[in-house]
N, C-alpha and C positions, 0 to 999 in steps of 0.2 A: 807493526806501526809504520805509517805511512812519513816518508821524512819528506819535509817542506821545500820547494823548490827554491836553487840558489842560483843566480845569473851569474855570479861570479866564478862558478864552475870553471875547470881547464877546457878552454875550447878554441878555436879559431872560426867557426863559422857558428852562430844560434839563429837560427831558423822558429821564427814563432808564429804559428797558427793560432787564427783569433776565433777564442772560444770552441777550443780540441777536447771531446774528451777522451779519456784513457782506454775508454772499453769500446768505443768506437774505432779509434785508432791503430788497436793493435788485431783486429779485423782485418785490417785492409794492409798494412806497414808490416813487412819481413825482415827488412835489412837493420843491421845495427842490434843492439841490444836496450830494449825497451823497459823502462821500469815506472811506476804511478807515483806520482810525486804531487804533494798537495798545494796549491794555488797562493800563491800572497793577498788573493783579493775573490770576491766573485766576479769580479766587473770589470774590464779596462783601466778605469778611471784610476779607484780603486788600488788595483795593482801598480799602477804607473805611480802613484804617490807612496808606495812603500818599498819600489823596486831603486835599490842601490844606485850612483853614477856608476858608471862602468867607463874607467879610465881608457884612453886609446884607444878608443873605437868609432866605429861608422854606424851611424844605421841609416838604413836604405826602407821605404816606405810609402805608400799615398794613405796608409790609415790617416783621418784626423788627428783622432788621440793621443796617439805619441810625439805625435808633430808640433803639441803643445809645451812636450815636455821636453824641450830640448836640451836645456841644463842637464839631461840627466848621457846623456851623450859628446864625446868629443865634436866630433862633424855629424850631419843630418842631409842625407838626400831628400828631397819630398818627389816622388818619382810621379805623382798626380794620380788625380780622381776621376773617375769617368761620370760624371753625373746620369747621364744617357741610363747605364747599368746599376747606378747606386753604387758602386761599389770603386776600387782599384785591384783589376782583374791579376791574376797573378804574372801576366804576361809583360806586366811592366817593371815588374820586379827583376824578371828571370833575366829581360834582355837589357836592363842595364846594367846588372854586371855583367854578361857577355862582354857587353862594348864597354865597360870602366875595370876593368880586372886589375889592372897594372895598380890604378888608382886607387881602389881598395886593398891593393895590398899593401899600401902605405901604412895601415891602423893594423897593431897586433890582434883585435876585436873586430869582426863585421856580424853586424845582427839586421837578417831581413826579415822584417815583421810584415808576413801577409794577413790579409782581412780575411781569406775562408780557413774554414768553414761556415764564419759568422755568418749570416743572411746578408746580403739577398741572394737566393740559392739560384748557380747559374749552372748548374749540372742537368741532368735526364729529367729531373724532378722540379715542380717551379713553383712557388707559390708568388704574391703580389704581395712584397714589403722591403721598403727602402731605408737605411740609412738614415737620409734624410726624409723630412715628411714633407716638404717643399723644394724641389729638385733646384727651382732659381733664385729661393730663399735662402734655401741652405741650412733651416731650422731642423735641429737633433729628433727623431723620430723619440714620443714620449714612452718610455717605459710600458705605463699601461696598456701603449696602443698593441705596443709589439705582444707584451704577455698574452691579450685578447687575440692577436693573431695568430700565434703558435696554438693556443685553444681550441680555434677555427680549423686547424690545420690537423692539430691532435685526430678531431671527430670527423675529418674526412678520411683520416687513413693515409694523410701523406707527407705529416712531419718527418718521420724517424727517415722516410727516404730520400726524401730533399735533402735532408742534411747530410746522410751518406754518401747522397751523389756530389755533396757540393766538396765534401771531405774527399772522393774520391777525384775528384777533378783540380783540386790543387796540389793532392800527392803526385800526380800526373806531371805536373811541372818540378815541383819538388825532385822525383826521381832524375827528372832532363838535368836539370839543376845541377847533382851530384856529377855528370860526365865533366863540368865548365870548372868547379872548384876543389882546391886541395886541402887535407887538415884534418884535423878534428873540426866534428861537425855535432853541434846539437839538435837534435826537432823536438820543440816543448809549446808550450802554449800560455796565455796569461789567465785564463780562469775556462772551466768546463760550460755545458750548454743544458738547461732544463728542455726536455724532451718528454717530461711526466712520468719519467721510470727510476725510481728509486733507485739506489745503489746500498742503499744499509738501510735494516728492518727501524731504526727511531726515524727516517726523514720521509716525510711527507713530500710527494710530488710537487718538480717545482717547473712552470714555464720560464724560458728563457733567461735570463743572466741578470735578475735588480741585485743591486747591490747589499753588500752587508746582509750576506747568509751565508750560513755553514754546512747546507747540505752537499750529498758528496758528485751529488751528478753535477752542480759549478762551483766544485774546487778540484776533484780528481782531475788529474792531466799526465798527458804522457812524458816521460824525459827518457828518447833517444840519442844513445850516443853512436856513432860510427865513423870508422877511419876510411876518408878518399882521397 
């Protein structure tokens, strides 16, 4: 039986990739000891409304979405969005705690929530979908659009590797990462990613991450723990 992921685990550093899954991740991820742990949500949102305050902590970030949820955190960096790329690359993450470390270490808790592997995939592999559907709008790309485009992308043959590439290109920093900080360190994720590949013979293929489902390819996720 797969046990439920808890944020309030013993950690000093949680490290969360948006929309990891389990079987993906431990493809690529050596270090630490890795085990599948099921999602609070399929979705962001989701998750963010069922995930605990987590007393004495920081989180560091340009996702949107948690950035709503600030109540659920002591302090809140917003490290910013690249509109340009859709995204907040993981480069903005990594270099400010570089340059804020003393500062961070103020909070018994730092949780850096990066946006990959979610789309939009900036790795070897590329497909066209943003975030937002209007870069100077700033309006949420709709559900459907995205399901349709992971579809698109299924029947060219170059889903499953976009998102590996984009998963490998923030373990990348991820690893850098581990030289700058000390602790216990978690790497987990907030909900898994439909890629059309089932994970258990009752679920039917699902694209990309709508909310409120129980299949297992977006809720499996990985919870890595490791001492550095």
């Amino acid at each position: 039986m797969v046990k439920p992921i808890n944020y309030l685990e013993d950690w000093d550093w949680l490290i969360i990739l948006d929309a990891c899954r389990y079987d993906y991740f431990v493809k690529i991820w050596s270090y630490g000891i890795t085990e599948p742990r099921l999602s609070l949500a399929s979705d962001t949102l989701g998750t963010l409304r069922k995930m605990p305050a987590i007393p004495n902590s920081v989180l560091v970030t340009g996702h949107p979405f948690p950035l709503l949820f600030k109540d659920k955190f002591t302090h809140v960096v917003d490290v910013g969005f690249d509109m340009k790329l859709g995204t907040c690359p993981p480069s903005y993450i990594v270099n400010y705690v570089r340059r804020n470390y003393p500062f961070l270490m103020k909070f018994k808790r730092r949780i850096l929530w990066f946006l990959q592997p979610h789309h939009p995939y900036l790795g070897e592999t590329k497909f066209e979908l943003k975030i937002f559907d209007n870069r100077y709008k700033g309006g949420m790309t709709p559900v459907d659009k995205c399901i349709e485009a992971f579809i698109e992308a299924k029947k060219k043959g170059i889903l499953e590797k976009a998102y590996m590439d984009n998963l490998k290109y923030v373990l990348k920093w991820v690893e850098s990462l581990l030289r700058t900080i000390n602790g216990t360190v978690v790497i987990t994720s907030d909900h898994g990613e439909g890629l059309g590949q089932p994970l258990r013979k009752e679920d039917q293929p699902i694209f990309y991450h709508p909310p409120d489902r129980e299949e297992w390819e977006v809720r499996l996720i990985p919870y890595c723990v490791l001492w550095v």
